[in-house]
Structure formats: structure tokens, C-alpha cells
C-alpha positions as CSV (number, residue, x, y, z in Angstrom):
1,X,18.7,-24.6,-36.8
2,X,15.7,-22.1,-36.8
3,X,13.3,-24.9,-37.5
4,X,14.9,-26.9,-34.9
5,X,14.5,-23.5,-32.5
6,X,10.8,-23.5,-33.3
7,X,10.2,-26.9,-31.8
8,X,10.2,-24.8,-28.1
9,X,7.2,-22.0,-28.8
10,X,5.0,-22.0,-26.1
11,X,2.3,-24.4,-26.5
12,X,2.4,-26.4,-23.1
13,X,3.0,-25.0,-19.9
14,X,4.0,-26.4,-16.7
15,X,5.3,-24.9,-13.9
16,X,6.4,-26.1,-10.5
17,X,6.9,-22.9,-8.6
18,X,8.8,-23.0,-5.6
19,X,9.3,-19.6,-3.2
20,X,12.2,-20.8,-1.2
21,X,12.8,-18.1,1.5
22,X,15.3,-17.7,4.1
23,X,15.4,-21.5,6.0
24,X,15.3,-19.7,9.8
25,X,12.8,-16.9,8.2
26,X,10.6,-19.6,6.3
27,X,10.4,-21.7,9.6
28,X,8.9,-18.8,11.5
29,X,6.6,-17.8,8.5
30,X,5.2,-20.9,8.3
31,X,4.1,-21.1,12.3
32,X,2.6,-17.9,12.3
33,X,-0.1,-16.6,10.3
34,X,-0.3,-13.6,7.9
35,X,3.5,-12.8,7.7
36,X,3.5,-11.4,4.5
37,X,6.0,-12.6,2.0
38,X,6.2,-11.7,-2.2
39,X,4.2,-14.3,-4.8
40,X,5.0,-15.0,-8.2
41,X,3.8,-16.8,-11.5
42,X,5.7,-17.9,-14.6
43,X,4.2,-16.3,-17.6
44,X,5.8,-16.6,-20.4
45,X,8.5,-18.7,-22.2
46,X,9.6,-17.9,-25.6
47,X,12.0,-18.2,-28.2
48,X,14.5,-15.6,-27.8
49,X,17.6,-16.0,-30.5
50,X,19.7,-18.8,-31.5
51,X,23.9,-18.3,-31.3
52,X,26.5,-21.1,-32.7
53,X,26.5,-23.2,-29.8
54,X,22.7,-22.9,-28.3
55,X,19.0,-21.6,-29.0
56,X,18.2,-18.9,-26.3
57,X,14.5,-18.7,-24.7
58,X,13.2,-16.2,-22.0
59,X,11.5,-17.5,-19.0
60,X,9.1,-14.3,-17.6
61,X,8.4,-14.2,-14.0
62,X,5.6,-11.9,-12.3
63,X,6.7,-11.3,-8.8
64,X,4.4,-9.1,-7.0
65,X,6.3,-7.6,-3.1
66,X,3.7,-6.4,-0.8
67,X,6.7,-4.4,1.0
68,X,7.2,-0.6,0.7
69,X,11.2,-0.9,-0.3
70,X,13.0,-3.1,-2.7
71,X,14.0,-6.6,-2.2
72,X,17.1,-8.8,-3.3
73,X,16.8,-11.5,-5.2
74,X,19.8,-13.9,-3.5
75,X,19.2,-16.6,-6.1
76,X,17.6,-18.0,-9.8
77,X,17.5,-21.7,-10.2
78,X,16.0,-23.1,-13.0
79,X,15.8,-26.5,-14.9
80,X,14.1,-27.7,-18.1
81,X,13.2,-30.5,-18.9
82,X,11.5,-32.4,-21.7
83,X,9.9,-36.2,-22.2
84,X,11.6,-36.6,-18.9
85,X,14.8,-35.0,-19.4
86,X,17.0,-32.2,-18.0
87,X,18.0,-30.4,-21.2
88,X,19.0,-27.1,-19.3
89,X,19.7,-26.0,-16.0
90,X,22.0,-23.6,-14.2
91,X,21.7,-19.9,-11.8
92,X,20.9,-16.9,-13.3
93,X,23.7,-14.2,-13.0
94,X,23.2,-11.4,-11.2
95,X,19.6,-11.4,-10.5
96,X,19.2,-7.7,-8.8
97,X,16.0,-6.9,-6.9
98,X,11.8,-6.8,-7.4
99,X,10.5,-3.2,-6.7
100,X,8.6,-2.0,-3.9
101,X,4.9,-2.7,-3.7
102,X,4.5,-3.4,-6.8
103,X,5.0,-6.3,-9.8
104,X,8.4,-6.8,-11.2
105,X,9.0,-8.9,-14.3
106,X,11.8,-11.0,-14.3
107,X,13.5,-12.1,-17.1
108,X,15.3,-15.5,-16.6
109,X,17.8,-16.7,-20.0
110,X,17.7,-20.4,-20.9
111,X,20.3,-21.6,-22.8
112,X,19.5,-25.1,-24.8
113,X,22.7,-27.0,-26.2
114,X,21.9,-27.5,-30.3
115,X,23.5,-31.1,-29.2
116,X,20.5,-31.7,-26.7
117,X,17.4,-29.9,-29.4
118,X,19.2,-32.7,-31.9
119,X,18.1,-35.8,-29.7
120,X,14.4,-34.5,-29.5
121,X,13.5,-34.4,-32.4
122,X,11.8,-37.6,-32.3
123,X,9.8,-35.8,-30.1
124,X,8.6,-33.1,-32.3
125,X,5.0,-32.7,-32.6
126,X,2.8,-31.7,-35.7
127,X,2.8,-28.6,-35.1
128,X,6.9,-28.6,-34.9
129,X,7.1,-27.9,-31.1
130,X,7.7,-30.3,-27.9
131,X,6.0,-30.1,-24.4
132,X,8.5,-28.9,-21.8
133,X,8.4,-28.5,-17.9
134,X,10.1,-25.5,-16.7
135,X,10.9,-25.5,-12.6
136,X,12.1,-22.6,-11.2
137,X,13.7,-21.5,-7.5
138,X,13.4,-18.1,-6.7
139,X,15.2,-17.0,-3.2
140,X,14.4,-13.7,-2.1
141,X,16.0,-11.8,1.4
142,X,12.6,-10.8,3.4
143,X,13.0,-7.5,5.3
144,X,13.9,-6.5,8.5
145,X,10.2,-5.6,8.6
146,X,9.4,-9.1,8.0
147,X,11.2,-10.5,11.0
148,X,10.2,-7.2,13.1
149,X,6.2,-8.8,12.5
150,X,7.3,-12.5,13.7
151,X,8.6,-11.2,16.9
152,X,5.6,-8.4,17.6
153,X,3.8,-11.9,16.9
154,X,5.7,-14.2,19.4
155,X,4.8,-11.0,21.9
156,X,1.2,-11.8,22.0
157,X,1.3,-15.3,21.9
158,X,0.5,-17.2,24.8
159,X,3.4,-17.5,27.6
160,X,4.0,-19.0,30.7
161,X,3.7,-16.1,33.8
162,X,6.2,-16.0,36.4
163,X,6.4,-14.1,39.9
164,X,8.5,-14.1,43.1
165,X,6.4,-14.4,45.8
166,X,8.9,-14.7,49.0
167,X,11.9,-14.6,49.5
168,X,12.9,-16.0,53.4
169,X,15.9,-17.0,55.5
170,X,16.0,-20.8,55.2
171,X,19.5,-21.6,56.7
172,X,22.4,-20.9,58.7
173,X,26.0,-22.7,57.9
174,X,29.5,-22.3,58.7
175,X,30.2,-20.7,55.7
176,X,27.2,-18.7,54.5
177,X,23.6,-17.8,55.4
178,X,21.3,-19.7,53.0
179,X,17.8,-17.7,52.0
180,X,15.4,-19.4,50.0
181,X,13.0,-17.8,47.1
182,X,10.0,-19.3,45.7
183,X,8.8,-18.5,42.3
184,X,5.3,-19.3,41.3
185,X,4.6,-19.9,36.9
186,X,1.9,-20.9,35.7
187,X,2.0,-22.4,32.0
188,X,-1.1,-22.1,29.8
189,X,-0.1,-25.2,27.3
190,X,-1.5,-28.7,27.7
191,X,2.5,-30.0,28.1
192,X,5.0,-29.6,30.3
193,X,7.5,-26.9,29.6
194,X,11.3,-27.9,30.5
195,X,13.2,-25.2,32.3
196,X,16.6,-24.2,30.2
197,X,18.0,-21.7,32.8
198,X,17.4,-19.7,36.2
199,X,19.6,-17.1,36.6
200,X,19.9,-15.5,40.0
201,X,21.7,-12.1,41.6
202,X,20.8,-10.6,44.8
203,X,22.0,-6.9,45.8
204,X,21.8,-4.9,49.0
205,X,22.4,-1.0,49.3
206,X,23.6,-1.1,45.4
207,X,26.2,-4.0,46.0
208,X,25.6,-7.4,44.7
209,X,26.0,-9.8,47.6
210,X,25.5,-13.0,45.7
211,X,25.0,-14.6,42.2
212,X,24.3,-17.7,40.2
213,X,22.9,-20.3,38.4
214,X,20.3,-22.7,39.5
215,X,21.4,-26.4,38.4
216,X,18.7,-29.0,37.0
217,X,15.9,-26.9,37.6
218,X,13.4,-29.3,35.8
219,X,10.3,-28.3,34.5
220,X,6.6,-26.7,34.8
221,X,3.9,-28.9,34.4
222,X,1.1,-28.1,31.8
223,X,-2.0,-26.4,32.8
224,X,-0.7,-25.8,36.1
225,X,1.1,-23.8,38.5
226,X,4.5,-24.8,39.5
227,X,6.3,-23.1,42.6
228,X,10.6,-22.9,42.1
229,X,12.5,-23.1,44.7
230,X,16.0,-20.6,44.0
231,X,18.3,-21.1,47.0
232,X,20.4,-18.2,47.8
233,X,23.5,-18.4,49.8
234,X,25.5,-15.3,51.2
235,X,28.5,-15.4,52.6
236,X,29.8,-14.5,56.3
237,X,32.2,-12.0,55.0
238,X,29.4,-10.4,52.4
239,X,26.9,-9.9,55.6
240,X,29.2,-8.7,57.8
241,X,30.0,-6.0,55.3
242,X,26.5,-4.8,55.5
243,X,26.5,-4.4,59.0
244,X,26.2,-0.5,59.3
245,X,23.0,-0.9,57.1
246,X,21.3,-3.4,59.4
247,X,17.7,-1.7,60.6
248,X,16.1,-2.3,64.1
249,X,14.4,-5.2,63.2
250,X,17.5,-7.1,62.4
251,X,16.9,-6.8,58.9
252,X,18.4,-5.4,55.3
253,X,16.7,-4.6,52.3
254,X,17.2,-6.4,49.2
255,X,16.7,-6.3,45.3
256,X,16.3,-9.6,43.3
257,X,16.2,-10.0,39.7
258,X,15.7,-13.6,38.6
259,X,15.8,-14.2,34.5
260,X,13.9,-18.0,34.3
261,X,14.5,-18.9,30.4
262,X,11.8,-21.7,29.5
263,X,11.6,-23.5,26.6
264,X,8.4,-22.5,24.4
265,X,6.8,-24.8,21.4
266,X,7.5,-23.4,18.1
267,X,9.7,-20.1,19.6
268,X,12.2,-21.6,21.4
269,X,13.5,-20.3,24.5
270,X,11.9,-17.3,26.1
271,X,13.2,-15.5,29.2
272,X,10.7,-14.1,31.8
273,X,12.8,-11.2,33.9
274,X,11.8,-11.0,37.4
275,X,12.2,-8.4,39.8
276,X,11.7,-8.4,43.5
277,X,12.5,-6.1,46.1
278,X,12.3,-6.6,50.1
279,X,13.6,-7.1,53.6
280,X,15.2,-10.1,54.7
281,X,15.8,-10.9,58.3
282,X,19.4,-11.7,59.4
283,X,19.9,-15.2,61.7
284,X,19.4,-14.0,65.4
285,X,22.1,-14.2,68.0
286,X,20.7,-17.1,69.7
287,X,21.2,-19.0,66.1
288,X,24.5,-17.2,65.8
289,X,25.6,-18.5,69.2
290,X,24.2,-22.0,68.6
291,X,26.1,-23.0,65.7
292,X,29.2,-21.6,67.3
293,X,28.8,-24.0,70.3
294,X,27.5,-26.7,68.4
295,X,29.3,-26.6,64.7
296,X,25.9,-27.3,62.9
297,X,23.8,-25.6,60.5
298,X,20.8,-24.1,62.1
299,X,17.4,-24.3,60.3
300,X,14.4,-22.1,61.4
């Protein structure tokens, strides 16, 4: 068979080199610029040794890792073909790692059946070789680093701002005293943002006096400014617990924290946390008396 063998010296290359990467990590790379990620070529293919069942060739791969520490290789695919034909494919075993910042070569076996060489041979050339095209997958695990850059990225992309700009007493009920706190964002995109989530909890003196989420809270409109609305309702029982902290003006300090999670092109959702911290006023006793005689909620 070593004539037979001789048909695959290297005298046509083609390669289709694909770096397949991480799908969630390759997603990422591909929106944002200069993430660095390792290169390689194919440069070499040669005869290697024949055995009784197959002739053996080398496939050579350069890969060059611009990272200071080693990477693994997950995965080597490979497939030959020739005048249109798969005549060898399969994973190579244990592939290791490339070295840091620096060029590795790879050495990737191909095993060709004799029963497959002894169809081409209709093929061979003058020169007792055939053309051949060689593709080959090479899945590498990027670094932490790697990721670490995407996210210092997102940070100083463009985001939607967010601030709480009052918080007042809107309503008083039989059951609770209803405050209401408006949150002004401002988007910088062309499109309108949807809202995924407003989370709400409200303290006073240390003790959380109420908690929640905001339902169907819409969205932001592009190149604006959009003011949210966060109703707030505290309990009878909560404020009258606070009672001993009331000040002279009828008041009790609070502490809001607000996370409003929007839905960003490209990232995904992003959560603004928002802080506020204050004095709310507490329903007079002319309000207080009114819905006792009356039974209705009492707006100011």
C-alpha cells in the first residue's frame, strides 16, 4: 500500500477553519469589540505511517493564545474529504492545552481506511497524489479573564439612568396608608426599553415597614425621560409601631432602596439600585378622624 499512501502528500491545500468558542462566550465576543480570543492556521498535512487496517497522516495546527496562562482545548473535529467525499472524520482524543502567550502546534492524527484510498484511485493524479479538503473544529475554554473584559465592557456602555426624586403620602385606607414614589430614567437608545422588574422595600429606624414588587410596570420610552410611579402601602399595625419615633412635625424618617431591572439590547437585563433616604409625613388627625366617621379612603 505505500504507493497507494503516497497518493495523500501535500500538494493541494484547503482549509475551512472554524474557531468555535463557548456559544454564551462567542455571543458576547462577537457584540463587543477587541475581546481577545486565540487564532490558528493549518500548516501542514503529511504522510505519517501506514498500519494493516489504515494509512496514518498528521494534520499541524499553529494556534497562537494571546493570554498569559494555558488554555484547554475542550474539543478536535475534523473531516476529510476528497472529489466530494468524506473519507475520514472523527474527535481527537485527549487534546490537552495551547501554552500561554505563545504558539502551540497541534498535532491532529487522521486515520484513512485502505478500503476508502482503494475507491480513489481513479482519482490519482500524475504525480500519484489526489486533492483533499481538510475542515477542522477547534473548541477552546476562554478564560475567566476573557469574560472579566466583556463585563468591564458592558460597564461603560451606554445605560439608561435612574433616580428617586420624591417620595409623598398619596393615600389613606382602612387598611394601610398608601405613599407614592416617583422615579425618573432617562434611556439614551432610539427604542423603547421594556421594564422586567421593580423591586421595592421601605425601612424606618432599621425595621422594614413594607416590601414588594411592582406589577406590569411597562416600559421607558427611547430618547426620553420616563417618570415611575412605585406605590407604597404600609400598614396600620406597622405605623403604629413607630409611634415613639414620630418627630414634631408629624413625620418619620425613611430609607428606600428600589432595584428597577431593564431590559438592555445585546446585554440583557441590567439592574439600576436605587437608594433614597427622607421624611415622610404621617395622615393628620383631621384625615384620621375623617375616614373613621366616613369609612372612605382619604386622598390629599
Amino acid at each position: 500500500f505505500s504507493l497507494v499512501c503516497s497518493f495523500f502528500l501535500l500538494v493541494h491545500t484547503s482549509l475551512k477553519m472554524a474557531g468555535l468558542v463557548d456559544k454564551a462566550k462567542n455571543f458576547v465576543a462577537d457584540k463587543i469589540a477587541n475581546v481577545p480570543k486565540p487564532d490558528a492556521s493549518l500548516t501542514d498535512v503529511d504522510f505519517k505511517k501506514v498500519s494493516f487496517d489504515s494509512a496514518d497522516y498528521i494534520a499541524k495546527v499553529s494556534i497562537n493564545n494571546p493570554y498569559s496562562h494555558p488554555l484547554p482545548v475542550c474539543e478536535v473535529k475534523y473531516t476529510l474529504k476528497s472529489a466530494g467525499r468524506v473519507i475520514a472524520s472523527g474527535n481527537m482524543p485527549d487534546p490537552g492545552s495551547i501554552k500561554s502567550t505563545g504558539t502551540t502546534m497541534l498535532e491532529v492524527p487522521v486515520k484513512v481506511p485502505h478500503s476508502i484510498i482503494v475507491t480513489l484511485v481513479r482519482d490519482v493524479a500524475k504525480d500519484w497524489d489526489i486533492d483533499y479538503e481538510l475542515d477542522l473544529g477547534l473548541i477552546i475554554d476562554l478564560p475567566l479573564k476573557a469574560k472579566n473584559f466583556a463585563a468591564e465592557k458592558v460597564g461603560h456602555a451606554k445605560k439608561p439612568e435612574a433616580e428617586v426624586t420624591d417620595v409623598d403620602y398619596k393615600t389613606l385606607s382602612l387598611g394601610s396608608v398608601e405613599y407614592l414614589a416617583k422615579i425618573s430614567v432617562t434611556n439614551p437608545y432610539g427604542v423603547d426599553l421594556p421594564i422586567c422588574d421593580i423591586t421595592y422595600t421601605l425601612k424606618s429606624v432599621g425595621r422594614e415597614i413594607t416590601s414588594g414588587t411592582v406589577p406590569d410596570p411597562g416600559s421607558i420610552e427611547g430618547k426620553d425621560i420616563t417618570v415611575l410611579e412605585v406605590l407604597l402601602k404600609v400598614p396600620h399595625s406597622i405605623l403604629l409601631t413607630l409611634a415613639k419615633d414620630i418627630g414634631a412635625d408629624w413625620d418619620i424618617d425613611y430609607e428606600l432602596d428600589i432595584g428597577l431591572t431593564i431590559d438592555l439590547p445585546v446585554f440583557g437585563n441590567f439592574t439600576i439600585p436605587l437608594n433614597k433616604k427622607g421624611a415622610i409625613k404621617l395622615p393628620s388627625l383631621v384625615v384620621i378622624f375623617h375616614l373613621c366617621l366616613c369609612g372612605q379612603s382619604v386622598k390629599i
